[in-house]
N, C-alpha and C positions, 0 to 999 in steps of 0.2 A: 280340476286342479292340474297343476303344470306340474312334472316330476323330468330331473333331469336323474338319467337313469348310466353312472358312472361306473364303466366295465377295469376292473381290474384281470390284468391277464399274466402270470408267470412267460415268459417270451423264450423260456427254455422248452416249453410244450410245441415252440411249432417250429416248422422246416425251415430252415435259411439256405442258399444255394450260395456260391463262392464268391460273390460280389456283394455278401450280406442280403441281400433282397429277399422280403419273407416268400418262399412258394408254399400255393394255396393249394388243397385237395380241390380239383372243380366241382364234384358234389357238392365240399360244407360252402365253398359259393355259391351253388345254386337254391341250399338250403336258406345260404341266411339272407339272399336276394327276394325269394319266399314270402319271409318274414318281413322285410322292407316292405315291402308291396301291400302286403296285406293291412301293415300297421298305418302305412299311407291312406289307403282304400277308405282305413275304417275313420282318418282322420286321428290317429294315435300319434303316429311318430311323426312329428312338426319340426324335425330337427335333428342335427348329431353333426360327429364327425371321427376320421381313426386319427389318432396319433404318428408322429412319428417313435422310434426307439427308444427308449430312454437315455439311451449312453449320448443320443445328440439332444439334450433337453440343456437348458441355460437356468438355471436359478438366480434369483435377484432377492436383496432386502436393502432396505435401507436405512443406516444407521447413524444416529447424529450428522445427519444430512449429508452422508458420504454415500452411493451407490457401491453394495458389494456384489459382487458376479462369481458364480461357482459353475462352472463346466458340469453338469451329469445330476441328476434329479435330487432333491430336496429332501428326499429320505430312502435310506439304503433296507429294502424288503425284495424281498423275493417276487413277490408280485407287483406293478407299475400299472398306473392308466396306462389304457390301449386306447380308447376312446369310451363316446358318452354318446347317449339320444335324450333329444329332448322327447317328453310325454305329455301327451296332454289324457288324461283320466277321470272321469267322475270321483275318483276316491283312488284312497293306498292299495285298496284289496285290488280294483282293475288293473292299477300299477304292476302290484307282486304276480299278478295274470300274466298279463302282456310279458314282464322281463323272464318269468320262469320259461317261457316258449322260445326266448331265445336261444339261437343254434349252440352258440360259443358259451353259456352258462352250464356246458358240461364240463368244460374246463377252463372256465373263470370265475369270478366273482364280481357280483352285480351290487350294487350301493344305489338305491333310493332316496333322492334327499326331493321334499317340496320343494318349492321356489316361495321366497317370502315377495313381497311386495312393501319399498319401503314410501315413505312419505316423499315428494318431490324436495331436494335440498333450495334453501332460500339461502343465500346468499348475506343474509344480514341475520339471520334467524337459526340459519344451520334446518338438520333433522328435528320436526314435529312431533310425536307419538311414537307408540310402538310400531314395529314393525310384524304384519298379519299375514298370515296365508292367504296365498292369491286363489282366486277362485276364477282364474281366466287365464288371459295372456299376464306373461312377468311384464314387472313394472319397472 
């Protein structure tokens, strides 16, 4: 099963130097480069990426066909996506394995969510059936 594995991180837990730029301990980089590697190895981690900030995040909706834009993230918490991996796992439990061994889940918060797999859209037809848990690559 594919799990994309969404790291929420409070960004007041880590160092910023005078230019904003986060500085890293180079331990917990070589801890969580460790963990890349290995998830690579085993054919787990197929995927991710970090974020930037939140304060430079653009929000969008659209309303009665009008595009609205808001400057700074979509909901005001304390904690923000930092970034995500993709997972690829036989099941949740492998999942909850893999994310509890990450480095930064000392002081973040990890969110699990499957990948559904929906019906290919037809064009005259729209969406077909339900939409199932993927048992492979997302669809």
């Amino acid at each position: 099963m594919r799990f994309m594995m969404i790291h929420y991180l409070d960004e007041s837990v880590l160092s910023w130097d005078e230019n904003g730029e986060n500085v890293e301990d180079p331990e917990e980089v070589r801890i969580r480069e460790a963990w890349d590697k290995e998830m690579q190895e085993r054919g787990i981690l197929v995927g991710g990426g970090v974020l930037d900030r939140p304060r430079e995040t653009t929000t969008l909706c659209v309303r009665d066909g009008k595009v609205l834009i808001t400057d700074g993230p979509f909901a005001e918490t304390k904690e923000q996506i930092a970034g995500y991996a993709v997972l690829e796992c036989a099941d949740l439990a492998e999942a909850i394995e893999v994310a509890s061994r990450h480095p930064t889940g000392a002081y973040g918060t990890f969110e699990l969510r499957a990948y559904v797999e929906y019906p290919r859209h037809s064009p005259t037809t729209g969406l077909s059936g339900p939409a199932t848990p993927t048992s492979g690559a997302a669809g």
